[in-house]
C-alpha positions in Angstrom: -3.5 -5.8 -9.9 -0.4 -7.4 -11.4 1.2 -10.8 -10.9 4.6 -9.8 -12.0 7.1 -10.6 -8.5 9.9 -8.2 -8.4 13.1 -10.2 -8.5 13.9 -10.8 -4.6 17.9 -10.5 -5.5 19.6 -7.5 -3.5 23.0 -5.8 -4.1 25.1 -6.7 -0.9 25.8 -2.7 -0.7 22.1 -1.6 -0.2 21.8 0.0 2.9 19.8 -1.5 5.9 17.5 0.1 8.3 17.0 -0.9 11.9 15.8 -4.2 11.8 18.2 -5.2 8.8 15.8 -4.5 5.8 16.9 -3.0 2.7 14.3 -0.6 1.3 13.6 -3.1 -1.0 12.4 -5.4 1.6 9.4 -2.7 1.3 8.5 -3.1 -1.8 5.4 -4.9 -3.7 4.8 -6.1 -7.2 6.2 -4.7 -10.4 3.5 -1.8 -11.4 0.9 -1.5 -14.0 0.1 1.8 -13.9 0.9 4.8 -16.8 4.4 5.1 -17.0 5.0 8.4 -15.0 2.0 8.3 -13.1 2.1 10.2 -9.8 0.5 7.0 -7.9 3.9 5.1 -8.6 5.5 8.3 -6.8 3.2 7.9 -3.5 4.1 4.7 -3.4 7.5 5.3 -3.8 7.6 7.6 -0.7 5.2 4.8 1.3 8.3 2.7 1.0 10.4 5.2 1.6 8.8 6.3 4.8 8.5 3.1 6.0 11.5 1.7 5.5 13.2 4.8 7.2 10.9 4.5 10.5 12.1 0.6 10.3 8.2 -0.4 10.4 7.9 -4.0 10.6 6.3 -5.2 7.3 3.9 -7.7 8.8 2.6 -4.9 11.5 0.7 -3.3 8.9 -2.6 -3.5 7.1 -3.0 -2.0 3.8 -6.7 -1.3 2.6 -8.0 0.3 -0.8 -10.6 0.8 -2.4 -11.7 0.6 -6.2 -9.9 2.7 -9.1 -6.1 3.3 -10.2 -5.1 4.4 -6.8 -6.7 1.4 -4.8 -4.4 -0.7 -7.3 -1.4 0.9 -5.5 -1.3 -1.5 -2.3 -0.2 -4.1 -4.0 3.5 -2.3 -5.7 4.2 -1.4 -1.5 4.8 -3.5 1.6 4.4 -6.8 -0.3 4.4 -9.0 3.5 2.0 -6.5 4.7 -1.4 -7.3 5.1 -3.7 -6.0 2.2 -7.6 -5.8 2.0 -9.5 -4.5 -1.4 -12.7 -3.7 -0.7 -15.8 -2.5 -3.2 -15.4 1.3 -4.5 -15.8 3.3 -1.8 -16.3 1.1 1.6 -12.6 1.0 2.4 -13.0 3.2 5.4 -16.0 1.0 7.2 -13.9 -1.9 6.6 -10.7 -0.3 7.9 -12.8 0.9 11.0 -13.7 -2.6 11.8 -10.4 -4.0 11.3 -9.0 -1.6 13.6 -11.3 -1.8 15.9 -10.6 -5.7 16.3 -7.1 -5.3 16.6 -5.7 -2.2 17.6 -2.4 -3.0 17.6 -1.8 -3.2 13.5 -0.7 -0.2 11.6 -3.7 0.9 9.6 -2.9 2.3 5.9 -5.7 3.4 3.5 -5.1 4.3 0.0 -8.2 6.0 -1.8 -8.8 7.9 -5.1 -10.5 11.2 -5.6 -13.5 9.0 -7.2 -13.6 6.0 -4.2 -13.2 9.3 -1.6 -15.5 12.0 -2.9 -18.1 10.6 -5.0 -19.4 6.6 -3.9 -17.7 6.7 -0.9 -17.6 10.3 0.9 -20.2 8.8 3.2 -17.5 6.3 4.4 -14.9 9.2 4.7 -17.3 11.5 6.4 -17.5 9.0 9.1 -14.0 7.7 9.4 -13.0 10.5 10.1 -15.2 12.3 12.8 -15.2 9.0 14.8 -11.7 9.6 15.0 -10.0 6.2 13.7 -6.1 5.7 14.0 -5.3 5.3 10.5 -3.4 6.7 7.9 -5.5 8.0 5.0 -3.6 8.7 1.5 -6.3 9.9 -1.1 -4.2 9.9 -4.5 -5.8 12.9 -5.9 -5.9 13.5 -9.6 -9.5 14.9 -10.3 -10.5 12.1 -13.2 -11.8 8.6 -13.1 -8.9 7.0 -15.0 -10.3 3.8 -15.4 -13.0 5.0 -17.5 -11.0 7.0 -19.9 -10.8 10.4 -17.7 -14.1 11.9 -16.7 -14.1 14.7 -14.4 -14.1 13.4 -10.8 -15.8 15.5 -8.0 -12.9 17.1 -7.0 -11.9 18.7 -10.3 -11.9 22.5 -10.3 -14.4 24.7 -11.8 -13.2 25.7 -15.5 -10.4 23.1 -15.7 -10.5 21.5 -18.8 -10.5 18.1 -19.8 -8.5 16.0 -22.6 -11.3 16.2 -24.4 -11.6 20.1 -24.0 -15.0 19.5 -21.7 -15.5 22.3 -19.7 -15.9 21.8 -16.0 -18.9 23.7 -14.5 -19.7 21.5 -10.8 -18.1 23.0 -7.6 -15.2 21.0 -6.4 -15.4 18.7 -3.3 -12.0 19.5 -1.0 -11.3 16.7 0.8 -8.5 18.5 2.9 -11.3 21.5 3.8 -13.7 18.5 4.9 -11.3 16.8 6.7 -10.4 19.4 9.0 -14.2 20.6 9.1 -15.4 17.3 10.6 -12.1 17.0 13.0 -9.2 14.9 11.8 -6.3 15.7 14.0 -3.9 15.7 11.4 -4.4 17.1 7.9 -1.6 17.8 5.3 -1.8 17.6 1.2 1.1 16.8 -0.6 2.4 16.3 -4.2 3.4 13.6 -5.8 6.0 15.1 -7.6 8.0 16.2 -4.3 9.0 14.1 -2.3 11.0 15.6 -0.1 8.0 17.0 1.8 5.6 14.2 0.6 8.0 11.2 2.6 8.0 13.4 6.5 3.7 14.1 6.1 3.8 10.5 5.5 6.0 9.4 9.0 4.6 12.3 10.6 0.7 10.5 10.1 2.0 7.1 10.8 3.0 8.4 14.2 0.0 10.2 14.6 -2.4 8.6 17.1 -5.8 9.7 15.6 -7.1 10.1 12.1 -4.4 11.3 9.9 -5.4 12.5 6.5 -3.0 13.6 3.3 -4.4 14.8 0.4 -1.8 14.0 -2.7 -2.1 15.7 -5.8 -1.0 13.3 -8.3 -1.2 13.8 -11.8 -2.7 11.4 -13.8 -0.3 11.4 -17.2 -2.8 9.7 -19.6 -6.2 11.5 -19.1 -5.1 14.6 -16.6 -1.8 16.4 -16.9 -2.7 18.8 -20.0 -2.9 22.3 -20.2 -6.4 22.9 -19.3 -5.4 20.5 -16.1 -5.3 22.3 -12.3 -4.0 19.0 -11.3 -1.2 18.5 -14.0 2.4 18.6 -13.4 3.4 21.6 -14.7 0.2 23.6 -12.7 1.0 22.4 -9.5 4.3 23.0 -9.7 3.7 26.9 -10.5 0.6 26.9 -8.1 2.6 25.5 -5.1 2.2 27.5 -1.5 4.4 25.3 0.2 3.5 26.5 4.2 6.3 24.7 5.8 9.4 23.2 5.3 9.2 19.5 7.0 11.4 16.6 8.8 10.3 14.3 10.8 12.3 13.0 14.1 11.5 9.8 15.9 10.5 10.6 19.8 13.8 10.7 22.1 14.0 12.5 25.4 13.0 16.3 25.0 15.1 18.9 24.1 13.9 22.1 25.1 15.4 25.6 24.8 14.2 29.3 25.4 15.1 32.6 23.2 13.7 35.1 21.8 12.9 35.8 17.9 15.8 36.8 16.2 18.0 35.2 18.6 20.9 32.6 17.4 21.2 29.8 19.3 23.6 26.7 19.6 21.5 22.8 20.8 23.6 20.1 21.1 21.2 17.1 19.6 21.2 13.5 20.5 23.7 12.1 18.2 26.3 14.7 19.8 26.0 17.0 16.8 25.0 20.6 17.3 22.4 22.4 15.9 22.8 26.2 15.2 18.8 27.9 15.5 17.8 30.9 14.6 13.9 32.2 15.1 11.9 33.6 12.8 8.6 35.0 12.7 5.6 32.8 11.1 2.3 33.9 10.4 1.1 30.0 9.7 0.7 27.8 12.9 -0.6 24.2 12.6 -2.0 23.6 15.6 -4.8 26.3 14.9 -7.7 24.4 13.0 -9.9 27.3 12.3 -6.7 29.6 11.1 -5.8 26.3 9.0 -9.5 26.7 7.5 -9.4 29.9 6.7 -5.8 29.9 5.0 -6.7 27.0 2.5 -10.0 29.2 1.3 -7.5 31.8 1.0 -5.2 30.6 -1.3 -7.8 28.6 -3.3 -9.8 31.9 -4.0 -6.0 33.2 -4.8 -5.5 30.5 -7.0 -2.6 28.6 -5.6 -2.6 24.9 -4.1 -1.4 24.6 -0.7 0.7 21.7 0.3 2.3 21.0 3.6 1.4 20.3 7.4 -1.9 22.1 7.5 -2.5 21.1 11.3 -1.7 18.5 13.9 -3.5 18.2 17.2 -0.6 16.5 19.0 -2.9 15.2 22.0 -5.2 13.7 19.8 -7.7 10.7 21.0 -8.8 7.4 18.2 -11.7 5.5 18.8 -10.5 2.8 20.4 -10.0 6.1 23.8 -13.9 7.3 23.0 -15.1 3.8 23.2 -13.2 2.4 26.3 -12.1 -0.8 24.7 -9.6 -2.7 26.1 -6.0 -2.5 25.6 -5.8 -6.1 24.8 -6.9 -6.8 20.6 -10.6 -8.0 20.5 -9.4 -10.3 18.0 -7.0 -11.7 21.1 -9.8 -11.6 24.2 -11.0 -15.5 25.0 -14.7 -16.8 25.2 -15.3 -15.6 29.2 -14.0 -11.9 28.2 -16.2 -11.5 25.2 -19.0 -13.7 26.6 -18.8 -12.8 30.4 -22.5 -13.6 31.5 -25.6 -12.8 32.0 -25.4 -10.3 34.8 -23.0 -8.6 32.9 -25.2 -8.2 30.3 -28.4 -7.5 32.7 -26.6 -4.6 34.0 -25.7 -3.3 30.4 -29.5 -3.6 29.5 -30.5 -1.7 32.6 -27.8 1.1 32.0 -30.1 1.9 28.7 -33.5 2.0 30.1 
């Protein structure tokens, strides 16, 4: 973590969002990371996204866990709330948070290492319980703090600074994630943010468990020539699947025509928008097809990025559970404590 405040001076032209923040309003603490380093990027675009969906600073609650990217929390969203927990428990502490108050925007940031090795127990479960969060794994396939040992999501045959061979099978957190049932699933790269900043808003107004996977390079230990996660790889290995925007909910628009048919909508602002359809072979809302087209491409070589599929009815725990709509961390002593009857009648429901 660093201890360095960002000067709190703004230029009277920056522009304002919403609520009359500047984007710099969003921002943390002056980084310590690599200069360069892909993390910085992703934390960049958190501000970014944020700032543009006029978020409310102290509405959310940033969690990490240990390693180079759970350091990140701390250069975004500086009046947020922020939690570091042990490597790799973020995701039970971020469950239990949310579960006593539902009503806070819930950000996880995670590394490859705190996500797929220690703690890919805690993301297993986070994830097919359904939690309304948004989970950013910063992706670089080393362990940076310790000088750049493979992590378990490095690929077979990429090859360390070192010039180690890797020979383990790689963990892909974006193929687990849709296996066990996240309702939205994206991977991104650092080093584009043009697609990186709308999978961000897209998952913050997701009402489930929203996962992105970010490639980010790590420039000390990770962005050589033997490197599948290095700037220049991903960059030639990109299968970008969709080109993205993000638009905050207004009253529907709809329109019917037929594919190859142009079209004039007149949008909200009074603009008009000129559409033309084309035929696409790649449909997020298909989970198995979304499965199958990621193994594709890997065995092909190439690294998808993009919206890899959105269940846009999706349920969080708070909807399996039945809990109340009020914050538990808000109920008084007779809700939580409302007698013994209650409580004879929950007993006799298990027998």
């Amino acid at each position: 973590m660093t201890y360095l405040p960002k000067p709190k001076l703004h230029h009277p032209s920056l522009a304002c969002n919403a609520l009359g923040y500047t984007r710099r309003d969003y921002e943390g603490k002056i980084s310590t990371l690599c200069a360069g380093c892909g993390h910085d990027s992703i934390s960049a675009a958190i501000v970014r996204a944020c700032w543009e969906l006029a978020i409310e600073p102290h509405r959310v609650a940033k969690l990490s866990g240990i390693g180079c990217s759970s350091k990140t929390p701390d250069y975004f969203l500086g009046p947020s709330h922020g939690f570091n927990t042990v490597h790799g428990r973020m995701p039970s502490v971020l469950t239990g948070a949310n579960l006593a108050n539902r009503d806070l925007l819930y950000l996880g940031v995670s590394g490859d290492g705190d996500s797929a090795s220690i703690g890919i127990g805690q993301f297993v479960h986070a994830i097919r319980r359904g939690v309304c969060m948004v989970y950013i794994v910063e992706n670089n396939g080393v362990y940076g703090l310790t000088k750049g040992q493979f992590s378990a999501t490095a690929d077979i045959g990429s090859v360390s600074k070192k010039g180690v061979v890797n020979t383990d099978a790689p963990i892909d957190l974006v193929g687990l994630a849709l296996q066990l049932g996240a309702t939205y699933v994206a991977r991104g790269f650092s080093g584009d943010k043009e697609q990186l900043v709308p999978l961000i808003k897209g998952a913050i107004a997701h009402r489930g468990a929203a996962i992105i996977d970010v490639i980010s390079p790590c420039v000390a230990f990770n962005n050589h020539a033997g490197s599948t996660k290095s700037y220049d790889y991903v960059r030639e290995h990109n299968d970008a699947i969709n080109r993205l925007d993000f638009i905050t909910p207004r009253a529907e628009i709809t329109v019917d025509y037929a594919p190859g048919e142009l079209i004039e909508v007149e949008q909200h602002d009074g603009s008009s928008l000129r559409l033309r359809k084309l035929d696409t072979a790649y449909d997020p809302s298909d989970r198995v097809a979304a499965m199958t087209y990621v193994h594709e491409r890997q065995a092909a070589g190439e690294i998808v990025t993009g919206l890899l599929y959105v269940d846009p009815e999706a349920q969080d725990l708070h909807t399996h559970l039945k809990t109340v709509a009020t914050p538990l961390n808000s109920l008084d002593a007779a809700a939580l404590c409302p007698g013994a009857a209650v409580l004879d009648k929950i007993n006799a429901a298990l027998r």
